[in-house]
N, C-alpha and C positions, 0 to 999 in steps of 0.2 A: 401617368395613371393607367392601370390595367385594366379593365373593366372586360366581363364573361355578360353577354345576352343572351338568357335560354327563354325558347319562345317553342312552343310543340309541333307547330307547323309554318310554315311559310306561302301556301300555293296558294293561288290568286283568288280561289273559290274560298276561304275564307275570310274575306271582305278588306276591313279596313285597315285588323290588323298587322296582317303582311305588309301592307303599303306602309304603317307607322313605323314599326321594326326597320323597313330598309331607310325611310327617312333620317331615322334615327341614330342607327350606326353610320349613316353618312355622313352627318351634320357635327356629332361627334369627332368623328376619324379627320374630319378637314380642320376639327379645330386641336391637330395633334393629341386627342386621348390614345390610345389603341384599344381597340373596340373587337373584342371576337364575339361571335358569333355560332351557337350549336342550337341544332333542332332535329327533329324527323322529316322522314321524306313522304310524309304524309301527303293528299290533294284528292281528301274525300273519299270517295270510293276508291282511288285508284294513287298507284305512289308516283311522285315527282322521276322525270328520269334526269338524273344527277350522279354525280362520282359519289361515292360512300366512304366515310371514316377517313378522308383526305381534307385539308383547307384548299379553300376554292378561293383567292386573289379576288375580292372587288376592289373599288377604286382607293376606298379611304380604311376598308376593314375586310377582316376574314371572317368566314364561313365554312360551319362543316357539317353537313348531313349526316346521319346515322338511320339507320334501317328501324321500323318499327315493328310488331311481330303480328306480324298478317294484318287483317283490316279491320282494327276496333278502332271504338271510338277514344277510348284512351290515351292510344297513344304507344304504348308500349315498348320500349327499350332495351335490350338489355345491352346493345354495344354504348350506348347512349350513356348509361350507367355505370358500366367501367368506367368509359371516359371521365365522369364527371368526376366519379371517385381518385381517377388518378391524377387529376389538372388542377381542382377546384383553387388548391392551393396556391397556383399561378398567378394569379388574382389578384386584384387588393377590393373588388367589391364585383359582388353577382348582382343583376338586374333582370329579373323576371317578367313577363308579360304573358297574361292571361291566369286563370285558374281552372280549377276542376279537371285536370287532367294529370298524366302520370311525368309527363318530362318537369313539368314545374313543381311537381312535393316531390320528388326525389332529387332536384336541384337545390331545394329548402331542408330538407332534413342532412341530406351532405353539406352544406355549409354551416349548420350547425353543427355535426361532428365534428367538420373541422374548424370553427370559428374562425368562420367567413363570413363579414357584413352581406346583409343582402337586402335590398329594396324589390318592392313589386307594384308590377300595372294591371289591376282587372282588367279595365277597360269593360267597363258596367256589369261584372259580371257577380258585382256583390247588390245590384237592384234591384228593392222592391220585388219588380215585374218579375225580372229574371231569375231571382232563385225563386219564383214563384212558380216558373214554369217548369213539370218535371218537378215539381217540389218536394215529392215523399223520397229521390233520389239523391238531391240535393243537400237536404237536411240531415241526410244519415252521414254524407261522405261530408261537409260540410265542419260539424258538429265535428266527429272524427276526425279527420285529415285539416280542413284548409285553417277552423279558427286556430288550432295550436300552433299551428305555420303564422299566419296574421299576426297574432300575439308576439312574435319575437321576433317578426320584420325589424328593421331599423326605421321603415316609412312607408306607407301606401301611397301609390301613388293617385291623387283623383285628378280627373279630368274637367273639372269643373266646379262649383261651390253647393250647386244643385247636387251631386254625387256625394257629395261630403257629407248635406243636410236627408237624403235620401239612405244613408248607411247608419244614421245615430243611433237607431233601432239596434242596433248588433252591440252597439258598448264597448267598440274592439282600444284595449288600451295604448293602442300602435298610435302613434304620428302619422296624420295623416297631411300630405304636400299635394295641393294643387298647380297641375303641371299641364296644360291643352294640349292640344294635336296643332300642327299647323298644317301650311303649305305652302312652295316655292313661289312667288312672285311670278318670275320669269314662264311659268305653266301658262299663267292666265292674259298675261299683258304683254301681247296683245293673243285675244282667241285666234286659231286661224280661220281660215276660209270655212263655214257648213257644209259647202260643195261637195266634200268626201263621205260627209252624212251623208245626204241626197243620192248620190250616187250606188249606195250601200242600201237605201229604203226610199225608191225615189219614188211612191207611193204617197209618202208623207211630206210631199216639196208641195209648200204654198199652205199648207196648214199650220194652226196655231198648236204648237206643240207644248204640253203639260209634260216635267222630264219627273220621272223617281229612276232615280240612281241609288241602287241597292242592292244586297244579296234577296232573293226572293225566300225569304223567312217569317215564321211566325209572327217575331216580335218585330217585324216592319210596318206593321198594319194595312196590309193592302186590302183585307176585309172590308177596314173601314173606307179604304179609299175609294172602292167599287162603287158603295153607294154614295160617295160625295162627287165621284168624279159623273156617274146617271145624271146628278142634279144638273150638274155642268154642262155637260151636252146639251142636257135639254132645251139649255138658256141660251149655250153657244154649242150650235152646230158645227162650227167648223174646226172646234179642239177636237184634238189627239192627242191619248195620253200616253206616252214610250215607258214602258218598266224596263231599263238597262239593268240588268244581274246576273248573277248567277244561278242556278239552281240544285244548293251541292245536299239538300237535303228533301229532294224528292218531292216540291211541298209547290210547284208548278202548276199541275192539275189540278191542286184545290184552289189556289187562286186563280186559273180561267174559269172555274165554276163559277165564284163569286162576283166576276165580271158579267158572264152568261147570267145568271140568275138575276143580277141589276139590270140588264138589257141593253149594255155598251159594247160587250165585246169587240163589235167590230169597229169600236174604234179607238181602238188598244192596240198596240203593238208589243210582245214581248221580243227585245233585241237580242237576249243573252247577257252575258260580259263583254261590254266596250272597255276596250282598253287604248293609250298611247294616242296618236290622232284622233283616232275615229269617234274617242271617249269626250276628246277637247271639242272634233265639230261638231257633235250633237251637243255637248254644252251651247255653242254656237248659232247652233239651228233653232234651241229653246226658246219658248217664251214667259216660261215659268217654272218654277222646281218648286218639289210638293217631298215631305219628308212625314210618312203619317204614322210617325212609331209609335208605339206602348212603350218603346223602353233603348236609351242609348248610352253607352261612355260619354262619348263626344265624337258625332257624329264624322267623317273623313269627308263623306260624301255634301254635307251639309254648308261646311266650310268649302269644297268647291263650288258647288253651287254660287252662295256668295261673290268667292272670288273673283266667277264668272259674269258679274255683273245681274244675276238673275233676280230679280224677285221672288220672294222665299216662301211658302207657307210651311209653317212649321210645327210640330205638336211639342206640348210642355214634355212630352218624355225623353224628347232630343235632348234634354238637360242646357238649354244655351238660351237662359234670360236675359244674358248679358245682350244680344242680337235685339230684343224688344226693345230693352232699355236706350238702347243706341238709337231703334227706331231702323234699324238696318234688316228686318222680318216683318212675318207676322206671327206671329206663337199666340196656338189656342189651346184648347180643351183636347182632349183626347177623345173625342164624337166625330161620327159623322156628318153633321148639322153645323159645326163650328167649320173642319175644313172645307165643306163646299161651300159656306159662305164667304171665307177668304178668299177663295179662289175666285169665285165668280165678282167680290168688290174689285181685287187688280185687275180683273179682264176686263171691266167694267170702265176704270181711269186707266190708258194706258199713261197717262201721262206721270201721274204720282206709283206708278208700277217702275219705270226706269229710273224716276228719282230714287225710289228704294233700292233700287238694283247699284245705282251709285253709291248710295252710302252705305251699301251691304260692302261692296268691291273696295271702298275705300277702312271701312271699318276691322276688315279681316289682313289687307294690306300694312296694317299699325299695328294688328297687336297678337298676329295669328301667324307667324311665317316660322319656318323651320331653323334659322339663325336664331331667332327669343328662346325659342321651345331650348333649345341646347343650350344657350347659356345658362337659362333657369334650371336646366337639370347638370350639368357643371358643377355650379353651386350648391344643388344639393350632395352629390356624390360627394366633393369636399369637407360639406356637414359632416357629412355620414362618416367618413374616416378619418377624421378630427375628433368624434365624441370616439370611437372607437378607440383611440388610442387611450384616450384619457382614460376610458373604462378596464384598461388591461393592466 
């Protein structure tokens, strides 16, 4: 089976996607599909430096950059677009990931010319929240461009049941297949040493450290977490909260404001982007992870967390009831007032704080790992070009 990944970007400032995409094609390509891989050498303001319009050998799948034209947010292609026009046929099924951008409806409308199955992954990009935000933009391109593409998907992919029950508003007549993110076992178990954290922010060695791992964005909610996190302090002096992310959308400054204005600041650390070790021993050095979104897919960072053995506070927008149900979180309201109270009840029992941390670790270890994910999407690719046939 041939399977084409167009995905608009890949560079590590674009959060969890990137991480899913390489998951994906890897997990794939080891169970003998052949997996390529095309995007832009997009990375925010500034381009990836990479070989161009050449495949690039990863372990189990290829890879090929194309140039985007100059620094929109689009996207813009046109080597991108030849290509696609002249390969798509390659193929026996395209798998798209993400929306609202130009590499994936030009990957969709050429598979339509050429009648080429094709599936896609938002990855929450049909929420509520999220076309909410920017929404007189949205709604034009949307309307226009994305539901006519949607509409003659073979399958959407959702990340969750929450994402599926969150999109009925739209009426989209596609198939929709719930398919999660996972993560590798071998990442978490065992964490390594924190020591390399410490070392990195030795500042923060002996503190009770509160972790958001995330891109520093709008729809993270760290507004709200500014004032849940004041409450916190207040109660316990000796947390510290770590924002690990990135900042690829300039939006840094307003969230130190909203620290400043809550009166915590200084006991906030923004780290950047952890990545590789340094990302596992701050998981390690943690005593709690805090996830305070308006709006997610399925979370990447959420599900490490977990894995990590952490105790979770988490908002309903993360889309992951299943974690309540299990009793492996705590998922609230989307307020202020709800997550400083969770926060400060697990600081409060450390003891029923690491029992949740275990059955967080053990709950994501059964049903969330990157072998399920690929079988389950396996299976669907199969669907997908089995009714195709039939339909020709």
């Amino acid at each position: 089976m041939k399977i084409l990944m167009v995905i608009p970007a890949v560079g590590l400032v674009y959060g969890g996607t990137s991480k899913v995409l390489f998951e994906l094609a890897q997990s794939l390509g080891d169970r003998h599909l052949q997996i390529d891989v095309v995007t832009t050498n997009a990375n925010g303001s500034t381009n990836l430096e990479v070989p161009l319009c050449t495949w690039q050998q990863e372990q189990s799948y290829r890879i090929q950059y194309f140039p985007r034209w100059q620094f929109n947010e689009y996207k813009f292609s046109y080597s991108l677009t030849t290509w696609l026009f002249g390969h798509v046929t390659d193929y026996d099924l395209v798998h798209t990931i993400s929306l609202f951008t130009y590499p994936v409806a030009i990957a969709h409308w050429i598979c339509q010319l050429k009648k080429i199955p094709y599936m896609t992954s938002p990855h929450g990009m049909l929420d509520p929240w999220a076309l909410g935000y920017k929404a007189w933009k949205k709604k034009v391109y949307y309307t226009l461009i994305e539901r006519p593409i949607l509409c003659r998907a073979s399958t959407i992919q959702m990340l969750s049941q929450s994402e599926v029950d969150g999109i009925r508003a739209l009426t989209l007549p596609t198939l929709l297949t719930i398919i999660p993110n996972g993560v590798h076992r071998r990442d978490f178990d065992p964490l390594p040493d924190p020591e390399e954290f410490y070392q990195s922010f030795p500042a923060l060695r002996g503190k009770t450290l509160i972790l958001f791992l995330g891109r520093v964005d709008p729809k993270k909610g760290l507004d709200l977490l500014a004032s849940a996190f004041a409450q916190v302090h207040t109660q316990f002096p000796k947390t510290h909260l770590v924002v690990a992310g990135p900042d690829n959308t300039g939006f840094l400054s307003t969230v130190q404001s909203y620290f400043d204005q809550a009166g915590c600041l200084k006991a906030v650390t923004f780290t950047g982007m952890l990545t590789g070790s340094l990302k596992h021993a701050a998981l390690a050095a943690s005593h709690l992870y805090v996830a305070p979104s308006y709006s997610e897919g399925f979370s990447m960072s959420v599900l490490e967390g977990m894995a990590s053995g952490l105790p979770c506070v988490i908002t309903t927008g993360c889309n992951f009831p299943e974690a309540a149900i299990a009793q492996a979180a705590t998922v609230v309201e989307i307020n202020t007032n709800a997550i400083g109270r969770a926060i400060m009840t697990l600081l409060s029992d450390s003891h029923a704080a690491q029992q949740m941390g275990k059955r967080a670790q053990h709950f994501i270890f059964d049903h969330y790992t990157w072998q399920h994910i690929a079988e389950q999407l396996i299976a669907t690719y199969h669907k997908i070009l089995n009714q195709s046939l039939t339909t020709r």
